[in-house]
Backbone as CSV, one residue per row, in Angstrom:
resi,resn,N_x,N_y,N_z,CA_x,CA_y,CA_z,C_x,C_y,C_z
1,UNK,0.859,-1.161,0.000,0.000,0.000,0.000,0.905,1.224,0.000
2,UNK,0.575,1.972,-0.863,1.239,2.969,-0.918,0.730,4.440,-1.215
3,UNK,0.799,5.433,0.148,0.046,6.509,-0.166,0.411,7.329,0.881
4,UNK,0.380,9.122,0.844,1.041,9.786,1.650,0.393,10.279,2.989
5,UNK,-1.355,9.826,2.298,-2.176,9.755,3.698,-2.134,8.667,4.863
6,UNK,-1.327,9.016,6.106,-1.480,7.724,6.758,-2.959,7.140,7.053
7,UNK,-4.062,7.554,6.948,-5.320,7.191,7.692,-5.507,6.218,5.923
8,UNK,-5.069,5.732,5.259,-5.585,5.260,4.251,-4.786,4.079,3.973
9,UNK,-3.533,3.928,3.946,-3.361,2.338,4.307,-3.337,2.054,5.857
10,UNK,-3.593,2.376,6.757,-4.396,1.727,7.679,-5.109,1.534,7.309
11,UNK,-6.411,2.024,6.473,-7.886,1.874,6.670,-7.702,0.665,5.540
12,UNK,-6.814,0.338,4.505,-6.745,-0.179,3.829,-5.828,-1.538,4.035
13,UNK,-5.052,-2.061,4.768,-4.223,-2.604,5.839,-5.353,-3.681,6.205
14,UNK,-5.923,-2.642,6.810,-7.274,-3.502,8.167,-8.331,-4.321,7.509
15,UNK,-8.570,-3.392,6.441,-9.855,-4.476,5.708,-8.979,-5.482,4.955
16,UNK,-7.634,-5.601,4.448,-7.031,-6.515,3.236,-6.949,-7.884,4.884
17,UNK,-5.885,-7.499,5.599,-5.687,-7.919,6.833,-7.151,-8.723,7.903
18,UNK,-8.109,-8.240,7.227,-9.670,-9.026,7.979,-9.390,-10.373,6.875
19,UNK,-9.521,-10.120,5.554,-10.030,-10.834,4.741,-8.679,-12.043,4.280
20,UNK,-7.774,-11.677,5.551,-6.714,-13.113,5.093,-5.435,-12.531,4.108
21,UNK,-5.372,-11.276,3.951,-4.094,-10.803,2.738,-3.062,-10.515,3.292
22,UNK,-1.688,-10.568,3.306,-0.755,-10.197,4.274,-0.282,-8.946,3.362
23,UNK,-0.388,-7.443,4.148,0.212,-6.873,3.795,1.498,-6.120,4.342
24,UNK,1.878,-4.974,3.405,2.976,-4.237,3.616,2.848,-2.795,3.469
25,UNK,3.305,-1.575,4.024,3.443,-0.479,3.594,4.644,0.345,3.410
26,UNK,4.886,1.265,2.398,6.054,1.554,2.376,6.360,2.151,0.864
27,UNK,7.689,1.552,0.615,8.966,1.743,-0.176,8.363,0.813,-1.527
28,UNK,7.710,1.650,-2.203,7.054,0.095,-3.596,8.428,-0.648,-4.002
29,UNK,9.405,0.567,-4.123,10.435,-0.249,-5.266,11.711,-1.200,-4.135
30,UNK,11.491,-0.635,-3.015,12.391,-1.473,-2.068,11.546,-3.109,-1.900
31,UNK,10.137,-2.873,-1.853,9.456,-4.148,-1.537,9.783,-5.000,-2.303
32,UNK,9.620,-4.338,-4.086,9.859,-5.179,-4.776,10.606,-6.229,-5.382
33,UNK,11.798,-5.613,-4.855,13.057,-5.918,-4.695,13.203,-7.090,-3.955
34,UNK,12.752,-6.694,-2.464,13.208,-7.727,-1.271,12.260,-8.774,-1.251
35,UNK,10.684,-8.609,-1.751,9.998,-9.235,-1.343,9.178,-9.704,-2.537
36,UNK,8.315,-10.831,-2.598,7.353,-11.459,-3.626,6.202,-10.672,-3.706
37,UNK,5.839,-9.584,-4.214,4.660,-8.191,-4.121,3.425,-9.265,-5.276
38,UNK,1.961,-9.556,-4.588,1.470,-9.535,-5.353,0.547,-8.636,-6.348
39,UNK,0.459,-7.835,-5.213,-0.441,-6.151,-5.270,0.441,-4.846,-5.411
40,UNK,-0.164,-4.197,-6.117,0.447,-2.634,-5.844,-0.787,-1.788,-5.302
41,UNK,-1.132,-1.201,-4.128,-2.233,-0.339,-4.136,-1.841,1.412,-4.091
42,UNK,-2.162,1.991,-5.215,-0.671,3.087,-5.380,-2.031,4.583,-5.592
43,UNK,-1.485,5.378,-4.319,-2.345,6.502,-4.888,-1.294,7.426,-5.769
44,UNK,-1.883,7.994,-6.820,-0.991,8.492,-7.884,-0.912,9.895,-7.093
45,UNK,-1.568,10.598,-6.453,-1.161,11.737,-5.932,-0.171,11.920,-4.973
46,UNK,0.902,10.791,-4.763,1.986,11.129,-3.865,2.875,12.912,-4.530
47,UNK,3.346,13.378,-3.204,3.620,14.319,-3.480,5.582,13.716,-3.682
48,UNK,6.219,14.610,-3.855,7.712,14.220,-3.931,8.126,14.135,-5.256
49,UNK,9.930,14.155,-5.553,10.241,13.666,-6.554,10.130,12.801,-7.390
50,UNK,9.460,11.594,-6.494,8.698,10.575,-7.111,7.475,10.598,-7.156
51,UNK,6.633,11.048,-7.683,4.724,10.756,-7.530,4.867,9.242,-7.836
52,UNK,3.254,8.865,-7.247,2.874,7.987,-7.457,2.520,7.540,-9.544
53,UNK,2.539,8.477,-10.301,2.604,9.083,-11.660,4.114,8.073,-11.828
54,UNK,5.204,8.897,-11.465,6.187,8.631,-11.929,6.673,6.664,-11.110
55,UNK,6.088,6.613,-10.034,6.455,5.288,-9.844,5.694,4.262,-10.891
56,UNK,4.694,4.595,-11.129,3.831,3.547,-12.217,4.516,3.538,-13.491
57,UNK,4.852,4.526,-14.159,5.339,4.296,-15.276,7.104,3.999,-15.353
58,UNK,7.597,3.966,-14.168,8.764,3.510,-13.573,8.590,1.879,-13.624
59,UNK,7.463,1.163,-12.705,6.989,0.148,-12.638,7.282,-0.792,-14.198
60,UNK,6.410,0.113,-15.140,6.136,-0.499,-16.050,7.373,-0.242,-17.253
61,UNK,8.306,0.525,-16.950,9.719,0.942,-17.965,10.542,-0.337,-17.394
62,UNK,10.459,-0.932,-16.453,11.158,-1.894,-15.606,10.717,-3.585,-15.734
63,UNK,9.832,-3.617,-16.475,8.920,-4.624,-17.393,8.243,-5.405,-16.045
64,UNK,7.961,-4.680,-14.876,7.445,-5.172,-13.555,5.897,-5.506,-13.889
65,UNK,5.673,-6.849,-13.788,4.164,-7.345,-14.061,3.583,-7.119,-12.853
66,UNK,3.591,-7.029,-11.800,2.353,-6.934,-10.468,1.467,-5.904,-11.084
67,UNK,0.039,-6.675,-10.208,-1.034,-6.280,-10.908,-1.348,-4.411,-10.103
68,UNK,-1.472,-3.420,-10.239,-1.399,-2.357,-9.922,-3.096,-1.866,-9.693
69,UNK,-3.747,-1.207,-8.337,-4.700,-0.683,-8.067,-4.871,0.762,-8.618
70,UNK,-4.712,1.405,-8.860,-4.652,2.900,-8.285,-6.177,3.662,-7.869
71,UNK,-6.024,4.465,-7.236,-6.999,5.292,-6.481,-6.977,7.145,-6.197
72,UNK,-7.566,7.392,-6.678,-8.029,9.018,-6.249,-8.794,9.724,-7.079
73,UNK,-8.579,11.030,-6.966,-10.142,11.758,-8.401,-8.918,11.879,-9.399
74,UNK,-9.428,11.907,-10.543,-8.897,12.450,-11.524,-7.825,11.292,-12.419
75,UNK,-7.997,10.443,-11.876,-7.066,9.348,-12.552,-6.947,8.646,-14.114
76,UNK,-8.089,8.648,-14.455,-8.173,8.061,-15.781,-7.403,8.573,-16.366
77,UNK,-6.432,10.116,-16.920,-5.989,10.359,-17.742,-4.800,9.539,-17.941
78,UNK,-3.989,9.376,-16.506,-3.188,8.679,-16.292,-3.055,6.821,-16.776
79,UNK,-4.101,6.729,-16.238,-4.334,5.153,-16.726,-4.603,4.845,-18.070
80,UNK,-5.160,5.983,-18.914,-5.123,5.706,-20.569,-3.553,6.294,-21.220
81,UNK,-2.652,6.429,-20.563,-1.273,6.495,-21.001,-1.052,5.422,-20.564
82,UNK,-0.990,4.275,-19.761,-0.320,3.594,-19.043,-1.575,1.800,-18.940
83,UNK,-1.836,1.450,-19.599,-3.163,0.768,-19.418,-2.454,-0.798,-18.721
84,UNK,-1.203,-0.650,-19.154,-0.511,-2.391,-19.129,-0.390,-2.522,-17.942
85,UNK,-0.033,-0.739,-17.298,0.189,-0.789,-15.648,-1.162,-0.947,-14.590
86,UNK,-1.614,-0.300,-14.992,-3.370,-0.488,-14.242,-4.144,-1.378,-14.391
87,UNK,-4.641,-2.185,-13.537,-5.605,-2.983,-13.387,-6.818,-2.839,-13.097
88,UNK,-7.006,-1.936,-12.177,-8.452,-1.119,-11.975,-7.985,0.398,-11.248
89,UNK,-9.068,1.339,-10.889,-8.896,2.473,-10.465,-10.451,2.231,-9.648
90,UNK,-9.767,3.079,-7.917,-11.354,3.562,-7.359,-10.605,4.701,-7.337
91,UNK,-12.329,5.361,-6.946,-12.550,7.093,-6.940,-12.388,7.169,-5.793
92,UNK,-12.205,7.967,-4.574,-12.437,8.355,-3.549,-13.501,9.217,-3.280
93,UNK,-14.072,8.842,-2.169,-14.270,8.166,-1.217,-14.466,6.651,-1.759
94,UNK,-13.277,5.841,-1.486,-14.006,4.223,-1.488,-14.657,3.115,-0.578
95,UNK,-15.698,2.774,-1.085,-16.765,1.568,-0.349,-15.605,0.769,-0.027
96,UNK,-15.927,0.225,1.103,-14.889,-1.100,1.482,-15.519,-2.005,0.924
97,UNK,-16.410,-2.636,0.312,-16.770,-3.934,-0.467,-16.708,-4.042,-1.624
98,UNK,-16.332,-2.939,-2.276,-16.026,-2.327,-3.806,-14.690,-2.433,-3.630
99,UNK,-14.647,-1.837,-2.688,-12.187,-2.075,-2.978,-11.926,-3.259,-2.769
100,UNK,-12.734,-4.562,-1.615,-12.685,-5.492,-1.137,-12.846,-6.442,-3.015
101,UNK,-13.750,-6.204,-3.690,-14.163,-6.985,-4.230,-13.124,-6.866,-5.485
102,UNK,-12.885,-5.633,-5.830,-11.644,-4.995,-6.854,-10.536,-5.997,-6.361
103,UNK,-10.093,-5.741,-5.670,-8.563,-7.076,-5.009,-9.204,-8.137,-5.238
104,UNK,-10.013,-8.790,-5.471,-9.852,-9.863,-5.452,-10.330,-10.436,-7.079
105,UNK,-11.002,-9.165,-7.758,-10.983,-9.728,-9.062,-9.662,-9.088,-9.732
106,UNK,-8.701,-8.674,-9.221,-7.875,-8.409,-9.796,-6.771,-8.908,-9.443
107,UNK,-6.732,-9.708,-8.183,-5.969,-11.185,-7.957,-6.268,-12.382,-8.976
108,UNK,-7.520,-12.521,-9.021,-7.829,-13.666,-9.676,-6.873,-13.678,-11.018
């Protein structure tokens, strides 16, 4: 999970974490590295030298297959440059049984 609001991978943590998912928060490209990532849950509005913008299409210059969430307003423009990287997009405010159900058809 990756996002600059802390109240949002907690909130996002807790529901993956009810339903049996082991997660992580942090460093996308350190995880990826160290660890077997099956998810990316990436809000593109990180602020920094890196946005969440520039890590996705980083992701995908790096021929990195994990399946990628992203989340916030305004996203589609992003995801129709980048379609190989995205798997789905929520809007914010997100339903927990809509994000719940998104992970898991996008695990499948």
């Amino acid at each position: 999970v990756v996002d600059d609001d802390p109240y949002v991978p907690e909130l996002v943590v807790k529901i993956l974490d009810e339903r049996g998912y082991l997660t992580m928060r942090g460093q996308a490209m350190d995880a990826l590295q160290q660890h077997q990532i099956d998810l990316i849950i990436l809000d593109l509005r990180l602020p920094g030298p890196v946005g969440g913008e520039q890590l996705l299409f980083t992701l995908r210059d790096q021929g990195n297959d994990v399946p990628v969430i992203v989340h916030g307003v305004g996203d589609e423009d992003v995801t129709k440059q980048a379609p190989d990287c995205v798997h789905a997009v929520l809007k914010k405010p997100i339903r927990v049984d809509d994000f719940a159900q998104t992970v898991v058809d996008v695990l499948d």
